[in-house]
C-alpha positions as CSV (number, residue, x, y, z in Angstrom):
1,X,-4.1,-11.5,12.4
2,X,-1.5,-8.9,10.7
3,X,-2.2,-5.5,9.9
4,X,0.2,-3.6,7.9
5,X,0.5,0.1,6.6
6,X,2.5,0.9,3.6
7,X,2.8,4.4,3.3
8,X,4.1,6.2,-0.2
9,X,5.4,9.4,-0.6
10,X,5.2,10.2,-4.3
11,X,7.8,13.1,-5.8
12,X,4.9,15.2,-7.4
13,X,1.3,14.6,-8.6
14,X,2.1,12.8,-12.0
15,X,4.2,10.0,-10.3
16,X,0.9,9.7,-8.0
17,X,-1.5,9.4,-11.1
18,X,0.4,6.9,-12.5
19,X,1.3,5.0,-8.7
20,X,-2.5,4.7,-8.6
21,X,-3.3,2.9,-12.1
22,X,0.1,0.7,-11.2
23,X,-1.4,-0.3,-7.5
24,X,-5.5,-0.6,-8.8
25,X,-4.1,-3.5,-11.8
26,X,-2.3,-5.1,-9.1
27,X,-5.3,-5.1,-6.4
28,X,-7.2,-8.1,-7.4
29,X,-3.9,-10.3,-7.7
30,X,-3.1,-9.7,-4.3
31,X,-6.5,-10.0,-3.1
32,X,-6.3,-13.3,-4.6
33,X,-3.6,-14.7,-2.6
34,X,-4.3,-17.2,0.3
35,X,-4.5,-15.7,3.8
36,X,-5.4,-11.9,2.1
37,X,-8.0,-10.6,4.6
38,X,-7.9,-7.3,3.0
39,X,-5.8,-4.9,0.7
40,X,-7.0,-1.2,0.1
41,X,-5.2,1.7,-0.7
42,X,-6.4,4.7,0.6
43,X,-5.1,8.7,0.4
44,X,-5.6,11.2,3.3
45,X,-8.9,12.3,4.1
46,X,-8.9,16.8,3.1
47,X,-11.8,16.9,5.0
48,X,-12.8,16.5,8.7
49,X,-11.0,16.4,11.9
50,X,-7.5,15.9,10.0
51,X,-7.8,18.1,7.2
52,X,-4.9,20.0,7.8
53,X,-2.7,17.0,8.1
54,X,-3.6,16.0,4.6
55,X,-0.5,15.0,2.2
56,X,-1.2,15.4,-1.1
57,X,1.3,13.3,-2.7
58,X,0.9,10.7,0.2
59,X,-0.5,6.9,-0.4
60,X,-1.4,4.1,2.1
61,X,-2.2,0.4,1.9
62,X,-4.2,-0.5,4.7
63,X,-3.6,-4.4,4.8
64,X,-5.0,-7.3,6.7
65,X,-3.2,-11.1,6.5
66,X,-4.5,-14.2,8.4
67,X,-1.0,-14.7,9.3
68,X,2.7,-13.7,9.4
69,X,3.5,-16.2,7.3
70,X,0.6,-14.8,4.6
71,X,2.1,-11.9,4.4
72,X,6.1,-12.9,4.2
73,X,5.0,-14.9,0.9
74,X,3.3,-11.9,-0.2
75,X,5.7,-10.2,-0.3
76,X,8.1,-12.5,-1.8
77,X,5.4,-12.8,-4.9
78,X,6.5,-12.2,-8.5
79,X,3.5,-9.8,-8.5
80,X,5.0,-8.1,-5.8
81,X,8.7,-8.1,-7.0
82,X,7.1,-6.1,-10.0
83,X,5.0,-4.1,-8.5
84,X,8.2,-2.5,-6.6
85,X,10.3,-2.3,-9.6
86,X,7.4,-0.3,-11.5
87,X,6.8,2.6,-8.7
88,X,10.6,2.9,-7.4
89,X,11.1,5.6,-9.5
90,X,7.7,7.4,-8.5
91,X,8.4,7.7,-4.6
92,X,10.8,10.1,-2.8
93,X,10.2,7.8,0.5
94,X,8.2,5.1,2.0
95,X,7.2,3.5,5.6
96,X,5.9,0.1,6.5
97,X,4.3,-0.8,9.8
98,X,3.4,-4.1,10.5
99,X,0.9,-4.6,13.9
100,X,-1.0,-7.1,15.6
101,X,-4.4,-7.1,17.5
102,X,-3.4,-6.9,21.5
């Protein structure tokens, strides 16, 4: 099993807004895909025990894959390939971590 953690730094609240409806049309594809466990994207919690760590202009995909191999033809999709073309102009940075169960 892969996890992986995409993170999204968007330049200001309107690139976010419109990062959001771009990534929720593209959820079901990739949930489609063989070997998707589980795609979400998720933006920091204001509340609780890490409220004053919140980013505002911060997203996150929380992904699972079945395998390594799942996820390197993920992200050699079409959908994908899009999808990155459309929000390149929206972020100021981005991170990706991929991690396995010990």
């Amino acid at each position: 099993m892969i996890y992986v953690i995409a993170e999204s730094c968007l330049k200001d609240e309107n690139c976010k807004t419109e990062f959001i409806k771009i990534a929720k049309a593209n959820l079901p594809v990739v949930r489609a895909e063989a070997g998707c466990i589980s795609y979400d994207l998720n933006e920091d919690c204001t509340t609780g025990p890490a409220a004053a760590n919140a980013r505002a202009n911060v997203l996150t995909f929380v992904e699972c894959w079945e395998s390594m191999e799942a996820l390197q033809k993920h992200l050699a999709a079409p959908h994908m390939k899009e999808f990155v073309e459309k929000v390149r102009g929206l972020r100021s940075g981005s991170s990706l971590k991929v991690v396995t169960p010990v």
